[in-house]
Chimera marker file (.cmm) of the C-alpha trace (Angstrom):
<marker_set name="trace">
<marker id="1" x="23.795" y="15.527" z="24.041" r="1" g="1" b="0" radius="0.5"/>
<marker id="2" x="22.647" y="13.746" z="20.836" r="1" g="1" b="0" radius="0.5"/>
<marker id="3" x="20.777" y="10.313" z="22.093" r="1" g="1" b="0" radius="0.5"/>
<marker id="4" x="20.223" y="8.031" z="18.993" r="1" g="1" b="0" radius="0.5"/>
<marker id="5" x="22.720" y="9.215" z="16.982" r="1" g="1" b="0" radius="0.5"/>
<marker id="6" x="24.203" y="6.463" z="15.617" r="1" g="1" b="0" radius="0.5"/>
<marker id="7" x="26.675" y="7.834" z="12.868" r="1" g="1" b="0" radius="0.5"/>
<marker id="8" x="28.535" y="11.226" z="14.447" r="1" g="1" b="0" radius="0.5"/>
<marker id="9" x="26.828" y="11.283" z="17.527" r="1" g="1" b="0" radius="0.5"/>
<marker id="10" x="28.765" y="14.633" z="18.665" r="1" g="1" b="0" radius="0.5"/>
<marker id="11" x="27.719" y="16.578" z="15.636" r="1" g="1" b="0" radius="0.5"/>
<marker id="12" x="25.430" y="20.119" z="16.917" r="1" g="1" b="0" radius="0.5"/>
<marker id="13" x="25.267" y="22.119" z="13.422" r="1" g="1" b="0" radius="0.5"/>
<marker id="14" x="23.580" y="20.659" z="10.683" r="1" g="1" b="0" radius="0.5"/>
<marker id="15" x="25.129" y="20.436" z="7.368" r="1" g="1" b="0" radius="0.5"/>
<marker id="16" x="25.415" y="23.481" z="5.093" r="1" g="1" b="0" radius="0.5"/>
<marker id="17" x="23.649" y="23.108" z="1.783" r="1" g="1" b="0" radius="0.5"/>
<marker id="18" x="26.301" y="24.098" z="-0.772" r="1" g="1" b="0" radius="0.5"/>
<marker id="19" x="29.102" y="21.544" z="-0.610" r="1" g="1" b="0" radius="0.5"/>
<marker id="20" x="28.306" y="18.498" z="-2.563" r="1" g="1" b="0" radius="0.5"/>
<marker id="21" x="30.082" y="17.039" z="-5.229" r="1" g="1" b="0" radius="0.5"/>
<marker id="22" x="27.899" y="14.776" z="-8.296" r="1" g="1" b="0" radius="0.5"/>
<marker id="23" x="29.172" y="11.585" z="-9.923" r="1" g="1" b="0" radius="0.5"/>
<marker id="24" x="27.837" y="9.338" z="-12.726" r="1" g="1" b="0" radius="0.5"/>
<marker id="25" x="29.748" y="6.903" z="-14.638" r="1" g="1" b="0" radius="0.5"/>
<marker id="26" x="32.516" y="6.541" z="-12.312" r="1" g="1" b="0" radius="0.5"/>
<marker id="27" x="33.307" y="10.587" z="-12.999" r="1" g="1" b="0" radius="0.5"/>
<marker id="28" x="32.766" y="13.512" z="-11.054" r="1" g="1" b="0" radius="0.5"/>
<marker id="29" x="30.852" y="16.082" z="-13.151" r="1" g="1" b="0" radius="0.5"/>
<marker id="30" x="32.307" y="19.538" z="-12.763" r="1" g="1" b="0" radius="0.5"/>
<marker id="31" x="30.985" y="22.947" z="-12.305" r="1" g="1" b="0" radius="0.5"/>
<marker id="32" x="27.280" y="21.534" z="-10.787" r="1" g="1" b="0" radius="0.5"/>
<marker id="33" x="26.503" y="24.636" z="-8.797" r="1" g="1" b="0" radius="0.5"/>
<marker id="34" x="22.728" y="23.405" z="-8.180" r="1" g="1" b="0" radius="0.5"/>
<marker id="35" x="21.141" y="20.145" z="-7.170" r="1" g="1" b="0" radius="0.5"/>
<marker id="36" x="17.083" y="20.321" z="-6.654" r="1" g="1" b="0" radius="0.5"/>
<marker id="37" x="16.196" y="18.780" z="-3.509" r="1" g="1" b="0" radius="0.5"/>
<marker id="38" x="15.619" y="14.588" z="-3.502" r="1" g="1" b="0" radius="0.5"/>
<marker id="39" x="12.089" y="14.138" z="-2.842" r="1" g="1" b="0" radius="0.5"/>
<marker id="40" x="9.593" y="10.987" z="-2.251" r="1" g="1" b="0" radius="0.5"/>
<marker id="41" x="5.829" y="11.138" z="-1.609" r="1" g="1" b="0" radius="0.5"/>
<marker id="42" x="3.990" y="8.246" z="-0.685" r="1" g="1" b="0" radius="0.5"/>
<marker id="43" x="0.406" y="7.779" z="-1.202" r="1" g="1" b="0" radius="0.5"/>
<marker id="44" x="-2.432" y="7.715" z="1.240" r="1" g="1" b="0" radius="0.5"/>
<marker id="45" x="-4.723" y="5.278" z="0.701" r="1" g="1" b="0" radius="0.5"/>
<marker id="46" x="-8.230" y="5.632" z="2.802" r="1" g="1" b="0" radius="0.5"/>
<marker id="47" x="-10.105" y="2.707" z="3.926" r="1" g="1" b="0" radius="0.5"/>
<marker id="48" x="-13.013" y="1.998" z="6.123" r="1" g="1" b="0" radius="0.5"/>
<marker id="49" x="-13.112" y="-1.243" z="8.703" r="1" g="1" b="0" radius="0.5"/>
<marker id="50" x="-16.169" y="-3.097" z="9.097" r="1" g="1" b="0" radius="0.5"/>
<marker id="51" x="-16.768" y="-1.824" z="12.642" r="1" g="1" b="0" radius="0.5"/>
<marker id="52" x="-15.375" y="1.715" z="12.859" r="1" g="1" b="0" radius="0.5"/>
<marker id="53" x="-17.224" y="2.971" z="10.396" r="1" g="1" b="0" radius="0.5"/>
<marker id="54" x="-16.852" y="6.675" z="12.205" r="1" g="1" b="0" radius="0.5"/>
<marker id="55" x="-13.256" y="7.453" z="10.310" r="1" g="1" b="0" radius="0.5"/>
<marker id="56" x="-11.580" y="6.558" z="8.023" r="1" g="1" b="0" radius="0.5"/>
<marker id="57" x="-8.064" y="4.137" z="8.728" r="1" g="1" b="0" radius="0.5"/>
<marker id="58" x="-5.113" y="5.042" z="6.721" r="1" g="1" b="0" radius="0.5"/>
<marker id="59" x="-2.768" y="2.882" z="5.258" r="1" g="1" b="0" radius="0.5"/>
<marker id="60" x="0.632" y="3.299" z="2.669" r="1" g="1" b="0" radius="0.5"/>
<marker id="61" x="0.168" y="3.219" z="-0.985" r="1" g="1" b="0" radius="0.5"/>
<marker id="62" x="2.716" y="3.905" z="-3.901" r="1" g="1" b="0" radius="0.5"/>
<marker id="63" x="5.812" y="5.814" z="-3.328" r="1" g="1" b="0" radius="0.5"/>
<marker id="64" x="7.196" y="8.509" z="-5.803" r="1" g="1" b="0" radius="0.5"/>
<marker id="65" x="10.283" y="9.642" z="-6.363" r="1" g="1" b="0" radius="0.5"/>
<marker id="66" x="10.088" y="13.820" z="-7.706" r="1" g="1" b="0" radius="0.5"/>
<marker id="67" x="12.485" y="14.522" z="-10.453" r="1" g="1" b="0" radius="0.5"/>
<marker id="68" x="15.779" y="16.890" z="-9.352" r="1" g="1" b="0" radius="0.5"/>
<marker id="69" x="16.931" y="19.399" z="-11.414" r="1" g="1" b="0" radius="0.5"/>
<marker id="70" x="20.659" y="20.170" z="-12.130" r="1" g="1" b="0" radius="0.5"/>
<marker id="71" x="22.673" y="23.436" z="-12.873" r="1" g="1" b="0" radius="0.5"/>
<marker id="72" x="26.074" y="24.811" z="-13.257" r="1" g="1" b="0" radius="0.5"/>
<marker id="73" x="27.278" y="27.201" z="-15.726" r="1" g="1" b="0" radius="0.5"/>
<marker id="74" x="27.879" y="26.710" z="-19.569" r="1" g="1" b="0" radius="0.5"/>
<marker id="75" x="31.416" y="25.524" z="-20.974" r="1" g="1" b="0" radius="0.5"/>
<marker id="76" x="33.009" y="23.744" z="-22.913" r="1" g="1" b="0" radius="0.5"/>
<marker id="77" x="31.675" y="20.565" z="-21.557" r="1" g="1" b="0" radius="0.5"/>
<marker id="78" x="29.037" y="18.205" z="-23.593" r="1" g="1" b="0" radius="0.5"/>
<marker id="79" x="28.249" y="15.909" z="-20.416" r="1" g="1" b="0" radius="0.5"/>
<marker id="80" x="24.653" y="17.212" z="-20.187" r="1" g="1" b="0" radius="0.5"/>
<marker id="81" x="23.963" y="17.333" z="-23.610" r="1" g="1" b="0" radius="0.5"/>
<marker id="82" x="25.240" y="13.785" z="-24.613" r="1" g="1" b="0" radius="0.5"/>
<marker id="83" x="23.366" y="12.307" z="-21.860" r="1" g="1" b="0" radius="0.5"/>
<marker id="84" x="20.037" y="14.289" z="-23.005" r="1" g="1" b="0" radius="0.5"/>
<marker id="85" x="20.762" y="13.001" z="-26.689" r="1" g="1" b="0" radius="0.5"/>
<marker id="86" x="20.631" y="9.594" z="-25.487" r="1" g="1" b="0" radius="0.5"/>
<marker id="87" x="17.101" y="9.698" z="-24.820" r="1" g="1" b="0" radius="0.5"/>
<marker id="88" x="16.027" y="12.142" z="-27.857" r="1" g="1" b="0" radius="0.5"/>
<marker id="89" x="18.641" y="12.769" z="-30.515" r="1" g="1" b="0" radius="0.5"/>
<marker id="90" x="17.800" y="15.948" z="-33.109" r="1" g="1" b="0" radius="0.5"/>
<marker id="91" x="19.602" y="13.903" z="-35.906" r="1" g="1" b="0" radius="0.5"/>
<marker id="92" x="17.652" y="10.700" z="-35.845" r="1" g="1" b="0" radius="0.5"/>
<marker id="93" x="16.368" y="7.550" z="-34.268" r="1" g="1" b="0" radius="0.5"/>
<marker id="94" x="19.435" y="5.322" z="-35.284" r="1" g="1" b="0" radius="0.5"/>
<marker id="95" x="21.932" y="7.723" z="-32.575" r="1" g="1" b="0" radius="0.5"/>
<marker id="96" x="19.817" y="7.294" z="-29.921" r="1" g="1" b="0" radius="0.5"/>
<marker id="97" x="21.298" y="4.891" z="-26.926" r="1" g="1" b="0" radius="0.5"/>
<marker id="98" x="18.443" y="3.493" z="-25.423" r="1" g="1" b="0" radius="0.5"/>
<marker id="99" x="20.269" y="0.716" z="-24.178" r="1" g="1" b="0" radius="0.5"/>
<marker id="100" x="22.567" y="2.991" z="-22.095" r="1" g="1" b="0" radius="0.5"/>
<marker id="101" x="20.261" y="6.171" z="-21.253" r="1" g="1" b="0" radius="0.5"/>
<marker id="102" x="19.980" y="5.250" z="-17.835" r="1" g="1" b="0" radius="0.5"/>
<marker id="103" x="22.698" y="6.171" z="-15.265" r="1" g="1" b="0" radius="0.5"/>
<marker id="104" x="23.378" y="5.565" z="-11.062" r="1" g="1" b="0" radius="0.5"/>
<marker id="105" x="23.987" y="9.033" z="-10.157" r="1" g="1" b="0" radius="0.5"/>
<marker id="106" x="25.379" y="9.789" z="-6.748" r="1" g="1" b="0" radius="0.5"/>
<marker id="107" x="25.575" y="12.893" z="-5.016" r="1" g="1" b="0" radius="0.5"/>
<marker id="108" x="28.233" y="13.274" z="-2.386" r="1" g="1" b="0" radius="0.5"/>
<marker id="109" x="27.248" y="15.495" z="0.574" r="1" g="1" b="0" radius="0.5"/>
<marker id="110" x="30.459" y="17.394" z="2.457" r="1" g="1" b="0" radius="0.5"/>
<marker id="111" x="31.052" y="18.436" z="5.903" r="1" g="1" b="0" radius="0.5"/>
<marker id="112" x="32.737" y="21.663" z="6.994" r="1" g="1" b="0" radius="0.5"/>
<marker id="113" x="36.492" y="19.671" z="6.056" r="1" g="1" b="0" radius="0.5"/>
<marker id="114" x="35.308" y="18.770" z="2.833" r="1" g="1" b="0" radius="0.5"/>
<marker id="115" x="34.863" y="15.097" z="3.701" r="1" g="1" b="0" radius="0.5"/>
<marker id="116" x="32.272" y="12.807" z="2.489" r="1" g="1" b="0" radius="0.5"/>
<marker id="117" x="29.011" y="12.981" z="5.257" r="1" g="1" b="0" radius="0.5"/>
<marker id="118" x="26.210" y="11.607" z="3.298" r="1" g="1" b="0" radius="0.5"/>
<marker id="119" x="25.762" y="9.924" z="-0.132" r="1" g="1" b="0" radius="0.5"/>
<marker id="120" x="22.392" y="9.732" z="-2.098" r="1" g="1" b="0" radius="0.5"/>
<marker id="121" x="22.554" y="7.315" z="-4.766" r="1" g="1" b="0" radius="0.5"/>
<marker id="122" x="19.749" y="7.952" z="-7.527" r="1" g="1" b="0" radius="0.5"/>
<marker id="123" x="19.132" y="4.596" z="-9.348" r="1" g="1" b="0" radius="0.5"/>
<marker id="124" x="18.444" y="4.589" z="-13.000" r="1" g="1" b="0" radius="0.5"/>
<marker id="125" x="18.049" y="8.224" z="-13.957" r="1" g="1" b="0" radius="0.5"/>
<marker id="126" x="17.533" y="9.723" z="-17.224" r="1" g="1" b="0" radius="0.5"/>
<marker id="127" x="16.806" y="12.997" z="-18.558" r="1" g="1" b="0" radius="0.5"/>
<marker id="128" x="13.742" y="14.551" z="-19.462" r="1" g="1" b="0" radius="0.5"/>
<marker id="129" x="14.686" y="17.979" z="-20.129" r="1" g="1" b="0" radius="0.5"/>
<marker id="130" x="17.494" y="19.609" z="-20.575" r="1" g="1" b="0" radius="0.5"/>
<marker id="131" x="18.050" y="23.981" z="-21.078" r="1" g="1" b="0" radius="0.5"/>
<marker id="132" x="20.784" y="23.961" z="-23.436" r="1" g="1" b="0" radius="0.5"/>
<marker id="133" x="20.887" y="27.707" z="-23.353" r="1" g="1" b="0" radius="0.5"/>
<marker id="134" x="19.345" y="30.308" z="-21.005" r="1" g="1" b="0" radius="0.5"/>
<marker id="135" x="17.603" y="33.558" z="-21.573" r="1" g="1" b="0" radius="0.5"/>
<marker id="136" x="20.025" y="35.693" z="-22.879" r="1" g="1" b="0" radius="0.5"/>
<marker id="137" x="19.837" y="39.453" z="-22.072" r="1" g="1" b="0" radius="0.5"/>
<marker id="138" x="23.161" y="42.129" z="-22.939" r="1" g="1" b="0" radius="0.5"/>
<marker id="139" x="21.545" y="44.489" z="-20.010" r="1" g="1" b="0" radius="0.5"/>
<marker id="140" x="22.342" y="41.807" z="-17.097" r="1" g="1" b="0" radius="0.5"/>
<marker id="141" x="24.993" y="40.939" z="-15.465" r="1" g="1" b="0" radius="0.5"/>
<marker id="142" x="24.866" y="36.660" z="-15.062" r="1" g="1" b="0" radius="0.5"/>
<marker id="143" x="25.982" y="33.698" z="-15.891" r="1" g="1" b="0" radius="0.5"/>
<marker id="144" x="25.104" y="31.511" z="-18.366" r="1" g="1" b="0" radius="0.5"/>
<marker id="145" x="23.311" y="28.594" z="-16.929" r="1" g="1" b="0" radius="0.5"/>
<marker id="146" x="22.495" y="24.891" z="-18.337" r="1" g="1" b="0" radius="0.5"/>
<marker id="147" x="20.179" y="22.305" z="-16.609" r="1" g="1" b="0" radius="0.5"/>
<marker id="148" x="18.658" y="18.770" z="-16.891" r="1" g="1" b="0" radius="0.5"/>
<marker id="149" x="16.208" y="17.387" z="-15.200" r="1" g="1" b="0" radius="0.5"/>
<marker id="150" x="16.178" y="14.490" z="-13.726" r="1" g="1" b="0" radius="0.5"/>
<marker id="151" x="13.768" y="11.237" z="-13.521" r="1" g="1" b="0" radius="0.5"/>
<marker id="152" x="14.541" y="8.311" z="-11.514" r="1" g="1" b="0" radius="0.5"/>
<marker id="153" x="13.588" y="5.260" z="-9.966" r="1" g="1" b="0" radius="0.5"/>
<marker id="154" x="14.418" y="5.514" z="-6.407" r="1" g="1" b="0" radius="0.5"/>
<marker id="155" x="17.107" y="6.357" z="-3.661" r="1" g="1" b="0" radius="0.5"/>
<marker id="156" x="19.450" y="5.219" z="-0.784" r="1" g="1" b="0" radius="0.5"/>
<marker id="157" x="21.049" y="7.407" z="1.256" r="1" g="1" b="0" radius="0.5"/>
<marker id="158" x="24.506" y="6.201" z="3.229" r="1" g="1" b="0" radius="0.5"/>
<marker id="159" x="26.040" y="7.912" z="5.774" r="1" g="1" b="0" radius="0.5"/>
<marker id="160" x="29.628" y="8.294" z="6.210" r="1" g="1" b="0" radius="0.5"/>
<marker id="161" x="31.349" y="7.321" z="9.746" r="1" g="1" b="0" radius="0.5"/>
<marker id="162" x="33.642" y="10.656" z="10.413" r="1" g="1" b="0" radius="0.5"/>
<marker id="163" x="37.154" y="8.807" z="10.785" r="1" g="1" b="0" radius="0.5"/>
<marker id="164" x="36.141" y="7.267" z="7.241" r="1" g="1" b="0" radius="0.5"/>
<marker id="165" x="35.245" y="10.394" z="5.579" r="1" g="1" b="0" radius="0.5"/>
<marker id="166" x="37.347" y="11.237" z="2.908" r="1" g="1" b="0" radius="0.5"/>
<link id1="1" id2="2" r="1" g="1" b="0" radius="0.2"/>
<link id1="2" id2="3" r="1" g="1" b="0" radius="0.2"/>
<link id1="3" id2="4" r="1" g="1" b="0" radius="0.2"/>
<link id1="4" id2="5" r="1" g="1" b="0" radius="0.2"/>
<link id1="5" id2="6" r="1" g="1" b="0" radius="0.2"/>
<link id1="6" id2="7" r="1" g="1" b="0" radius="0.2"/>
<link id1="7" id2="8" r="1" g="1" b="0" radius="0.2"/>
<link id1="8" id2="9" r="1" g="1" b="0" radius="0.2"/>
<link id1="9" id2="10" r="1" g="1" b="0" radius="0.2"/>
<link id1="10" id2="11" r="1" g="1" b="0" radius="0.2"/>
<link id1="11" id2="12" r="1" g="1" b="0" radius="0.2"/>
<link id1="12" id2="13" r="1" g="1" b="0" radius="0.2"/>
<link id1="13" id2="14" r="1" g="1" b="0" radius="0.2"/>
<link id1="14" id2="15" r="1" g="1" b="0" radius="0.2"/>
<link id1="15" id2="16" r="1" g="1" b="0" radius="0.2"/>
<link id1="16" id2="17" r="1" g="1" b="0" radius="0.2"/>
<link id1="17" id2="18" r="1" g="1" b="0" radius="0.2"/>
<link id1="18" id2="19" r="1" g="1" b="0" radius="0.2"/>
<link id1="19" id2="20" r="1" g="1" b="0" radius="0.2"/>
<link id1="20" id2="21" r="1" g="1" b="0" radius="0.2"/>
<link id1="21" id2="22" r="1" g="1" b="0" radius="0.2"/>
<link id1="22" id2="23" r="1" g="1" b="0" radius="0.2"/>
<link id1="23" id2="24" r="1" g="1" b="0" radius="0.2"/>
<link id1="24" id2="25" r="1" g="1" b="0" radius="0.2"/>
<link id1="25" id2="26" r="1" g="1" b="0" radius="0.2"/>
<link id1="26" id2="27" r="1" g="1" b="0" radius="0.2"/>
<link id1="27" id2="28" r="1" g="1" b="0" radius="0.2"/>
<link id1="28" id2="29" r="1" g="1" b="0" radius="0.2"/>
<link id1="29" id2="30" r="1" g="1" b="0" radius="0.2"/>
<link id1="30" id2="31" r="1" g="1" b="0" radius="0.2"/>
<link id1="31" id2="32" r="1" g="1" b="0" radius="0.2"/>
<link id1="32" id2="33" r="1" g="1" b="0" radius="0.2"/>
<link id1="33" id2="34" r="1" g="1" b="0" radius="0.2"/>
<link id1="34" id2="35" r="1" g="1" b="0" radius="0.2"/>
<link id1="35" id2="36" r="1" g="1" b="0" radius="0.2"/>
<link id1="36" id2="37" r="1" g="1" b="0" radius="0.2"/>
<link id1="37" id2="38" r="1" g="1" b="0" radius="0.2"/>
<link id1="38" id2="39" r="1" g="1" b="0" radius="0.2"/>
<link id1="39" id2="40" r="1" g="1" b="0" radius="0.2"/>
<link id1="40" id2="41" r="1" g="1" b="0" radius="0.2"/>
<link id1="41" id2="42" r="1" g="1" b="0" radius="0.2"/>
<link id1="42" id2="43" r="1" g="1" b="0" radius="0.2"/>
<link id1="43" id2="44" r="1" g="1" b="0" radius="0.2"/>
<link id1="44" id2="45" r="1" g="1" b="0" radius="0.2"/>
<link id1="45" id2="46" r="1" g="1" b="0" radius="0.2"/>
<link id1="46" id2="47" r="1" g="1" b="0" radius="0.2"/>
<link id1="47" id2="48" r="1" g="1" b="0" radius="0.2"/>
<link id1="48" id2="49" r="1" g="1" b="0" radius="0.2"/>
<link id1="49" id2="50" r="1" g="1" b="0" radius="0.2"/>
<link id1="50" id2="51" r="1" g="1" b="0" radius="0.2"/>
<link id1="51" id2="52" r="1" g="1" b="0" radius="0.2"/>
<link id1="52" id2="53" r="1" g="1" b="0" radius="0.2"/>
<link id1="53" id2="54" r="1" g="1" b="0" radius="0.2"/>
<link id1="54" id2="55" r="1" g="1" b="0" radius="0.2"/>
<link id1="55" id2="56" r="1" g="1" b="0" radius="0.2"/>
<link id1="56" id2="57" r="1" g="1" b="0" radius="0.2"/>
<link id1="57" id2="58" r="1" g="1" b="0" radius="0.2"/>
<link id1="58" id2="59" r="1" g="1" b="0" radius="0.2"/>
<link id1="59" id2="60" r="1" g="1" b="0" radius="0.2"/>
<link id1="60" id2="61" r="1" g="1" b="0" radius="0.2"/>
<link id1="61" id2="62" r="1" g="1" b="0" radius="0.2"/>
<link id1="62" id2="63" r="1" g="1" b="0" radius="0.2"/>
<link id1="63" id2="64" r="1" g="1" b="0" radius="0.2"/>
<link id1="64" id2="65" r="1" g="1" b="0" radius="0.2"/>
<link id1="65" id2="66" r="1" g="1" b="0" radius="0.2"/>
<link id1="66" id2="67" r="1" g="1" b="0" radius="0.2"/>
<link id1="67" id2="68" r="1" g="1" b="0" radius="0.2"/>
<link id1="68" id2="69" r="1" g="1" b="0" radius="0.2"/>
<link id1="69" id2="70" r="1" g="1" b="0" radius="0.2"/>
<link id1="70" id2="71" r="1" g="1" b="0" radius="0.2"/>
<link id1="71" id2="72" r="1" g="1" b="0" radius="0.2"/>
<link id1="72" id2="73" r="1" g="1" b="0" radius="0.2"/>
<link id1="73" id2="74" r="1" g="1" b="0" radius="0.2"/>
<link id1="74" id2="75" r="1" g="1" b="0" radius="0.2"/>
<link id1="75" id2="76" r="1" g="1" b="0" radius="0.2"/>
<link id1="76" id2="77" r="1" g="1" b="0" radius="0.2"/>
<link id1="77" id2="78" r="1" g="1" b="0" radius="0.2"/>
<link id1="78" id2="79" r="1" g="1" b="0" radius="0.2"/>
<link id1="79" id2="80" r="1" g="1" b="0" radius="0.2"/>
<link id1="80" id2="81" r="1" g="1" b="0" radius="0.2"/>
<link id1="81" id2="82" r="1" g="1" b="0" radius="0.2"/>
<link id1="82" id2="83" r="1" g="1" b="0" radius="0.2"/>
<link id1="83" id2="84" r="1" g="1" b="0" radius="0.2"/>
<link id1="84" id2="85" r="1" g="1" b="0" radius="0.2"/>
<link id1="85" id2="86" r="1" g="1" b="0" radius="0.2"/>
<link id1="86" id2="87" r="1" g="1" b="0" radius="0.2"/>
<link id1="87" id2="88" r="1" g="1" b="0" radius="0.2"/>
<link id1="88" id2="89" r="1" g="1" b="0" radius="0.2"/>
<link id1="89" id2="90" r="1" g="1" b="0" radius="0.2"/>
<link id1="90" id2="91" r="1" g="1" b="0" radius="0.2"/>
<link id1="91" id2="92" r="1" g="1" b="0" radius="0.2"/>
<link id1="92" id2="93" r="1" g="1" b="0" radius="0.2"/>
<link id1="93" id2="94" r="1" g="1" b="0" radius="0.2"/>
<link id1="94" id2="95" r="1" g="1" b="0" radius="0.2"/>
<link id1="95" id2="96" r="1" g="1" b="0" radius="0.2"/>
<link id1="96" id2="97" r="1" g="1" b="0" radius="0.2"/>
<link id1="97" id2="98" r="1" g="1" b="0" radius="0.2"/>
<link id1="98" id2="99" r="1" g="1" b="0" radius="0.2"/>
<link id1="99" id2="100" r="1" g="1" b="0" radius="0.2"/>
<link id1="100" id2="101" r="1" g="1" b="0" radius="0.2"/>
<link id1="101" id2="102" r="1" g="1" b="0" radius="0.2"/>
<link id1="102" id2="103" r="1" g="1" b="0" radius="0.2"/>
<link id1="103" id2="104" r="1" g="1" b="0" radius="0.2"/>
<link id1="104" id2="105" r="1" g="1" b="0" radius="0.2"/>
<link id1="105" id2="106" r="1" g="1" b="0" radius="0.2"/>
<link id1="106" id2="107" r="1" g="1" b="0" radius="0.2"/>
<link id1="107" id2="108" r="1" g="1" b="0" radius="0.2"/>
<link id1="108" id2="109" r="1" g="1" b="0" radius="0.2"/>
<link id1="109" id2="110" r="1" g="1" b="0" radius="0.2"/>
<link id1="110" id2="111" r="1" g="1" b="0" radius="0.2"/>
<link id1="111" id2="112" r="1" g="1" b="0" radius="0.2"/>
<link id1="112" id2="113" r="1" g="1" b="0" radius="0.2"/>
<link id1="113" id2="114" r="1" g="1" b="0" radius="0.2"/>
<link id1="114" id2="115" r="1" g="1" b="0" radius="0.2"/>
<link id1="115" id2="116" r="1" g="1" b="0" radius="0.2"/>
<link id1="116" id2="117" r="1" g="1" b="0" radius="0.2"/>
<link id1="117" id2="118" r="1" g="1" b="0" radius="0.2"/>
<link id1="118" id2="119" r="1" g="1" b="0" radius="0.2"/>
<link id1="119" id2="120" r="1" g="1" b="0" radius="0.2"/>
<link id1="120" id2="121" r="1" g="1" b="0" radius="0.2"/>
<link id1="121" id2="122" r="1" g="1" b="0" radius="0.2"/>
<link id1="122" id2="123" r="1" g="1" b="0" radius="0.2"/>
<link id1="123" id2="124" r="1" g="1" b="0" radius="0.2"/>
<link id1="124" id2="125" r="1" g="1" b="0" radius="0.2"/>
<link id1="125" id2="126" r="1" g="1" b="0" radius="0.2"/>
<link id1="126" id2="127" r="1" g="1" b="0" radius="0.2"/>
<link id1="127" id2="128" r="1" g="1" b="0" radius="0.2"/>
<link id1="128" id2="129" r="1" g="1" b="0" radius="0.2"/>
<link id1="129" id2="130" r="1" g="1" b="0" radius="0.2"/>
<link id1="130" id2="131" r="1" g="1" b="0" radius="0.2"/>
<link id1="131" id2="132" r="1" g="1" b="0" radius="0.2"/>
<link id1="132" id2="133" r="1" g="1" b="0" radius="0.2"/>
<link id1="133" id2="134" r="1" g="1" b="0" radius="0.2"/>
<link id1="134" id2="135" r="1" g="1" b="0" radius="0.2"/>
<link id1="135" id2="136" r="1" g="1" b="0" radius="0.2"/>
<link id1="136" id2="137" r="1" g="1" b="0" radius="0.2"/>
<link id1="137" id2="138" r="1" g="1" b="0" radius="0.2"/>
<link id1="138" id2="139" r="1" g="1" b="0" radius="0.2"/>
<link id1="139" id2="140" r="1" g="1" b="0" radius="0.2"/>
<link id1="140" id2="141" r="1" g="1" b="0" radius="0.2"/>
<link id1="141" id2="142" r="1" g="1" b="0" radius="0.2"/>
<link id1="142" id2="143" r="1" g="1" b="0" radius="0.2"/>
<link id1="143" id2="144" r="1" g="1" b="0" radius="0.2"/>
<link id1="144" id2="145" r="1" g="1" b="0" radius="0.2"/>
<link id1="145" id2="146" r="1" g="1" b="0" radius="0.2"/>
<link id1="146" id2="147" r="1" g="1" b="0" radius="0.2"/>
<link id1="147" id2="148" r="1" g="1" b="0" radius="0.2"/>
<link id1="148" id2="149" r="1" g="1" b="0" radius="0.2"/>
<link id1="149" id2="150" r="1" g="1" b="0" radius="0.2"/>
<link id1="150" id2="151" r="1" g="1" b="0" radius="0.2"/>
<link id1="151" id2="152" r="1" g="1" b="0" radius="0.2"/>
<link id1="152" id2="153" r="1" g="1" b="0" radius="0.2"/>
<link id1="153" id2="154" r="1" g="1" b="0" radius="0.2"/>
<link id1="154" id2="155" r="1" g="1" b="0" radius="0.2"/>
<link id1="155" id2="156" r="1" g="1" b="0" radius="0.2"/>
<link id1="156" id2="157" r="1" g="1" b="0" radius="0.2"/>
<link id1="157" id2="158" r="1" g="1" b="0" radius="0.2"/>
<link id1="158" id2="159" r="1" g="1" b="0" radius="0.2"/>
<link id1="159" id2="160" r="1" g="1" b="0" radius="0.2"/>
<link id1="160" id2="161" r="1" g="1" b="0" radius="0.2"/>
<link id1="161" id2="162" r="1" g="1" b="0" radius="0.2"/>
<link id1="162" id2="163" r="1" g="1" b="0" radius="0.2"/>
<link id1="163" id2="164" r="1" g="1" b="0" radius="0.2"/>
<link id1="164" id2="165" r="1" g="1" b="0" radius="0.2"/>
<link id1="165" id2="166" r="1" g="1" b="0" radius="0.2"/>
</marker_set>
């Protein structure tokens, strides 16, 4: 069956992409019906050695993390827009929280039962744009969507053992 496995070694399916669940500040944040996928690019760097001049050897250079974009539909609920004020606030300098813009967000991956798989913990995030409103357009028939996006640091992923799922 599955050699190497080491966490759920009996699994065949893979996961399926829309059960998740998103947490910062010790809350879960409702209604998220969209995460952008987590994303890190590491640079090539090219070099020649003194006697194999005939290619080129390759060797790791800086890593990047891509910023993730967020979605769910617009309520009631200020979450996104208090965290995007607390980088750039429309009624001054003096509300801005510059101290506290950055957040540890994690985003809890489900199985089939709803139980905890995978976690991806996004270290000091921050927004750098955020759609307050969409398009709106009387002739469709949508939802209203908000978004962030996301800009962070780096990631860890930690997988969940099956009996500890929860």
């Amino acid at each position: 069956m599955a050699n190497g496995f080491v966490v759920n070694a009996t699994r065949f399916d893979p996961y399926k992409n829309f059960k998740f669940t998103l947490e910062w500040d010790g809350k879960e944040v409702l209604g998220v019906s969209k995460v952008g996928a987590i994303k890190r690019t590491t640079e090539v760097v090219k070099h020649r050695a003194g006697g194999e001049n005939s290619y080129s050897h390759k060797s790791p250079g800086r890593t990047e993390y891509d910023a993730i974009t967020m979605e769910r539909g617009l309520t009631h609920d200020t979450a996104f827009a208090k965290w995007a004020a607390q980088v750039s606030n429309p009624e001054g300098d003096a509300l801005m929280d510059l101290n506290g813009f950055r957040k540890n967000v994690t985003v809890n991956f489900k199985n089939e039962r709803g139980q905890t798989a995978l976690r991806y913990f996004l270290f000091d995030a921050w927004v750098s744009e955020w759609t307050a409103m969409p398009d709106l357009d009387a002739n469709a028939n949508a939802v209203a969507v908000e978004s962030i996006k996301l800009e962070f640091e780096y990631y860890t992923v930690e997988n969940i053992e099956p009996d500890q799922a929860a």
